[in-house]
N, C-alpha and C positions, 0 to 999 in steps of 0.2 A: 353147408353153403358154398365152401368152395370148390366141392365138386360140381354143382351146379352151375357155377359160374364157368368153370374147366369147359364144363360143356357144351354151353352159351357160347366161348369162346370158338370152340372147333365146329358148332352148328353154322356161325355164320362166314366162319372162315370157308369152311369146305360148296357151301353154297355157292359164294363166290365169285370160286375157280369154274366152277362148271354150269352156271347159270348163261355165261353169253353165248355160247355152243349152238342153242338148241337150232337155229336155223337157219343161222349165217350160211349166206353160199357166195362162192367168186372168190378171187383174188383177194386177199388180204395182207397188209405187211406194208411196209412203205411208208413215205412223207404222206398226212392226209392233210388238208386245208380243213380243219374242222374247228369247232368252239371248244377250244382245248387254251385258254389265257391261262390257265394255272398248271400247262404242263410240266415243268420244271418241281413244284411242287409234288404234282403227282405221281409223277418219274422218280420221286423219293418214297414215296408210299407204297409205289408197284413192286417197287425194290424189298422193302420189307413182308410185303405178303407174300412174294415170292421164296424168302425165305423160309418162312414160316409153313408154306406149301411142302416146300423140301424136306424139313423137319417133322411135319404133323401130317398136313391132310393128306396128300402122298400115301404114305406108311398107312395111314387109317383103311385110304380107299381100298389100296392093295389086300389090305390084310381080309378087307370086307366081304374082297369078290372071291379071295382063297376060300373061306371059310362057308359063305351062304352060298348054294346051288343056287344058278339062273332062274329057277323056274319060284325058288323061295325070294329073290331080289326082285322081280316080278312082281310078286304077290305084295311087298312090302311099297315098291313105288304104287301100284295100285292104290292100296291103303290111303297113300301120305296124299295124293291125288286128292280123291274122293274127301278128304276131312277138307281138302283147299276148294270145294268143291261151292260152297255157300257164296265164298268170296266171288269169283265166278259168275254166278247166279246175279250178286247186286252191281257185279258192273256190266255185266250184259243190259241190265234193266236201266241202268244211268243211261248207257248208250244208247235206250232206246230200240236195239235189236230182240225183238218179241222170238222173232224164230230161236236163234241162240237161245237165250234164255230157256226158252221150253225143250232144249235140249238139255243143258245142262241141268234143270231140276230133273228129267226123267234119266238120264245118265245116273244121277246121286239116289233116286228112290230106287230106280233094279239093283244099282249095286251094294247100296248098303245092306238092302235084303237080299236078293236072290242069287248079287257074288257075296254074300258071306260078308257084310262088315266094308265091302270094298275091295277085299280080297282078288277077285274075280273079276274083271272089264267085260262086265256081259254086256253092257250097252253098247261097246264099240262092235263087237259079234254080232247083235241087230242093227245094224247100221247108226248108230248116234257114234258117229266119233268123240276123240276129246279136243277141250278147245281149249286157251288158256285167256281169262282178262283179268289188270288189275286195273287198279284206280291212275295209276302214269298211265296206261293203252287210255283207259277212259278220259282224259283231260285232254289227254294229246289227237285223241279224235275232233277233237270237239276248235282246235287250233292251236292249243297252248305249245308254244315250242320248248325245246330242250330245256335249252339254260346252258352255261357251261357244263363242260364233262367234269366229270370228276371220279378220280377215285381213290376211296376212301379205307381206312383203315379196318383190315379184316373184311370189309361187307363186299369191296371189291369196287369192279368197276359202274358208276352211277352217274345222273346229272341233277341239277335242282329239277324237276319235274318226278323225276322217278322218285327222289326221295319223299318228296311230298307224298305222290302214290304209295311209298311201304307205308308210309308215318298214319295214313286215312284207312289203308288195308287192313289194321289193325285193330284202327277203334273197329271198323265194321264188322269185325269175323267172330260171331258166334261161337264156333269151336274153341275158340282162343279164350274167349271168355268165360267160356264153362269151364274149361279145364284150369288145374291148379301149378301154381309157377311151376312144379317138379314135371308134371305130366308137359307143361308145353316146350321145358326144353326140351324133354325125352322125345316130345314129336319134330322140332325142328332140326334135333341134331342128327335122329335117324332120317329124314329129310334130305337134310343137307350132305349128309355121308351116302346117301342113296345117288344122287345128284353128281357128286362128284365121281361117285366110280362108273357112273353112266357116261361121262364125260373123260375119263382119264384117258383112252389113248388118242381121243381128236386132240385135247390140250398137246399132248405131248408129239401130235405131228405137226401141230401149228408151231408149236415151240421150235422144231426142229427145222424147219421152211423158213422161217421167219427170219427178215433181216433185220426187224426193228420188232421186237416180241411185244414190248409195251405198242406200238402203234397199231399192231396187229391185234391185239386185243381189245383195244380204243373197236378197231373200226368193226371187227365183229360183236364188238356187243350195241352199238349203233346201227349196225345193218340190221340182228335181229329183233330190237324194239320196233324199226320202222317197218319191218315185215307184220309184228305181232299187232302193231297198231292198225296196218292195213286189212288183217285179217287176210292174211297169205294173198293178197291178190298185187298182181304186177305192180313193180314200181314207176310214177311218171318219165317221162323221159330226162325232166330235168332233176331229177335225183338220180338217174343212170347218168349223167352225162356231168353229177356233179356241181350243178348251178349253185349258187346262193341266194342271198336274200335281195341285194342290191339291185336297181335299177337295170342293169346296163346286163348282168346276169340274168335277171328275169326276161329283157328285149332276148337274150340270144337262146334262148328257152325256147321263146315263140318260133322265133326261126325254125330251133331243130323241128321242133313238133311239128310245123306244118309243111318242111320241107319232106317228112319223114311218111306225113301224111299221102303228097302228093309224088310219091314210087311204086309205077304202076309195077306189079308184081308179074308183071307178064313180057315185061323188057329185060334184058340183062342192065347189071348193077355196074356201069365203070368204077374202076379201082383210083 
C-alpha cells in the first residue's frame, strides 16, 4: 500500500508542474489584479511544491527522458491520451458541440484499433486532431466563473470551478472505473511523469524570466484554461485589455471594443 500511495503522491505532483504549460502565450510574470484573496496562503503552498519539484519530479522527469527514446514517450503520451479519451467525449456532449464530439469518438475507435491500443495518433494523420475537455471547460462555458485561485497541495495550481470539474471528471470516467486502484495509479502516475517531462524545459525558462515565478504561474495557468474554455479561438478585447467584472470596467470595455471597431484599416494608426 505504501507504494501505491508513493505513487499517487508523484502522479499528482508531477502533473502539476506541467499541466499549466500547454497554451499559455504572451508575457507572463508580474503584479496581475486577479482573484487571488488567499495569495499569501498560496504563496506558502507554491513554496512547498516547489520544493518537492526539486527533490522528486525534477529527477523523475530527467531521468524519464534519459532513459525512453522520443519516439517510445510518444507512444506512451498517445496511450495516456486515448484512455482520457471518453472523458472528452461526455463533455463535448454536455457542451452541446455535436461536431467535436464526433471527433473525439472517431479519434478513440481508429486508435484504440488501428494505432495499436492508442499507441499510434492515426486520427490526427487523417485529419481529426486532438482536443482536450473537462467538466471546469464544460461549466465554465456555460458562465460559471472561476472562484478564487487557488493552489493547492501537490495537485498544484487550481480554482473552485476547476476543482469541482477534476472532483465530476472522475465520477464520469469509465476507464477509471474499470480499472483497479493498482492499475489507476500506474496510469496517472505514468501520466503525470509523461506530462511533466513534456513540460520541463518551458517550466524551467519561465522560472528563469520570471520576476515573480509564483505570479507567473498564476497567470499562465489562467490564460491557458481561458484559451481551453474558448476552444483556441481569440480572446475578447476586454480580457486582452484586462477589464473586470464591475461596472465602470465593463463601460470602458465598450469603449475599447467600439472604438477598436471603428479603425479604418486603410488610414495609418497615430501613435
Amino acid at each position: 500500500m505504501s507504494g501505491i500511495m508513493a505513487a499517487a503522491v508523484i502522479a499528482v505532483g508531477v502533473m502539476s508542474f506541467g499541466a499549466p504549460l500547454a497554451h499559455a502565450g504572451g508575457e507572463v510574470g508580474g503584479s496581475d489584479d486577479l482573484n487571488d484573496p488567499l495569495e499569501p496562503l498560496n504563496r506558502g503552498v507554491f513554496a512547498v511544491n516547489q520544493a518537492l519539484d526539486e527533490m522528486l519530479f525534477k529527477p523523475f522527469a530527467r531521468f524519464y527522458i534519459a532513459v525512453v527514446p522520443e519516439k517510445g514517450r510518444a507512444a506512451i503520451g498517445n496511450i495516456v491520451s486515448n484512455l482520457g479519451a471518453p472523458v472528452v467525449l461526455v463533455n463535448d456532449l454536455l457542451q452541446g458541440d455535436i461536431d467535436r464530439a464526433g471527433v473525439t469518438l472517431a479519434r478513440f475507435m481508429v486508435n484504440t484499433t488501428v494505432g495499436f491500443g492508442g499507441m499510434n495518433d492515426v486520427a490526427a494523420d487523417l485529419g481529426a486532431p486532438r482536443h482536450s475537455e473537462d467538466f471546469g471547460q464544460t461549466i465554465g462555458s456555460y458562465g460559471v466563473s472561476t472562484g478564487p485561485f487557488l493552489m493547492l497541495p501537490l495537485l498544484g495550481p487550481s480554482n473552485f470551478r476547476d476543482g469541482l470539474g477534476t472532483v465530476v471528471d472522475g465520477f464520469i470516467d469509465p476507464v477509471g472505473t474499470a480499472l483497479k486502484r493498482g492499475e489507476t495509479v500506474t496510469r496517472f502516475a505514468v501520466e503525470g511523469l509523461d506530462k511533466r517531462a513534456n513540460f520541463l524545459d518551458a517550466s524551467e525558462a519561465i522560472e528563469k524570466t520570471s520576476l515573480d515565478y509564483y505570479a507567473s504561474i498564476r497567470s499562465v495557468y489562467l490564460q491557458n484554461r481561458a484559451y481551453e474554455i474558448r476552444n483556441g479561438a481569440p480572446a475578447p478585447l476586454r480580457d486582452i485589455y484586462g477589464f473586470n467584472d464591475d461596472p465602470k470596467s465593463q463601460q470602458a470595455a465598450r469603449i475599447t471594443e467600439t472604438d477598436a471597431s471603428e479603425i479604418d484599416s486603410d488610414e495609418p494608426v497615430e501613435n
